[in-house]
C-alpha positions in Angstrom: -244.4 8.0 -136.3 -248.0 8.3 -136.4 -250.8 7.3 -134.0 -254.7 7.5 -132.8 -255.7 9.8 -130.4 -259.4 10.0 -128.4 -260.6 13.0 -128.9 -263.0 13.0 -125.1 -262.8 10.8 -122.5 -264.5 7.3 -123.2 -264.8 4.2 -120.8 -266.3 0.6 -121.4 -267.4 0.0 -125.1 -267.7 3.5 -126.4 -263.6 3.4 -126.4 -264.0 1.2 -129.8 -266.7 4.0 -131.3 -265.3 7.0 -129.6 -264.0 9.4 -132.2 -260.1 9.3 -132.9 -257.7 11.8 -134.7 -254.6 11.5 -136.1 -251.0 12.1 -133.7 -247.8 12.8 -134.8 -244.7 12.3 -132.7 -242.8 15.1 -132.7 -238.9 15.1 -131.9 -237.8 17.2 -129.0 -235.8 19.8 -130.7 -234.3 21.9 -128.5 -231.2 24.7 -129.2 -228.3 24.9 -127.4 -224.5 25.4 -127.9 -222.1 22.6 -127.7 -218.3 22.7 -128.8 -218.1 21.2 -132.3 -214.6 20.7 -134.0 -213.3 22.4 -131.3 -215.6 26.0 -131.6 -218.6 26.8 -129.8 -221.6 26.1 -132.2 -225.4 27.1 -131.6 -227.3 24.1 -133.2 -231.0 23.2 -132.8 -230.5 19.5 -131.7 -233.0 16.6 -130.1 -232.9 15.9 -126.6 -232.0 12.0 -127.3 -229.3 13.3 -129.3 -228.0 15.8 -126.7 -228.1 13.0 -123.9 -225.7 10.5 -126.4 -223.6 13.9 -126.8 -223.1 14.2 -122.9 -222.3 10.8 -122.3 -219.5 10.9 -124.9 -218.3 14.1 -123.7 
């Protein structure tokens, strides 16, 4: 996913002419070890991911 980010703060009308970069949204990658198959595995895994993990668990 992409977006627009203001570069400085703007207020009023200059928000439509204020200069704007591209954003990317970035997953939240975190690594931690969870038990997979039924071994302890160290996996780089994304925080949404890791909540659904926990709840199942």
């Amino acid at each position: 996913m992409v977006g627009r980010n203001i570069r400085h703060k703007a207020k009023g009308k200059w928000t439509y002419r204020a200069p704007k970069t591209r954003r990317v949204f970035r997953p939240n990658i975190q690594r931690t070890t969870i038990f997979l198959r039924g071994e302890r595995r160290r996996v780089h895994i994304c925080t949404r991911c890791l909540r659904t993990l926990n709840k199942t668990a």
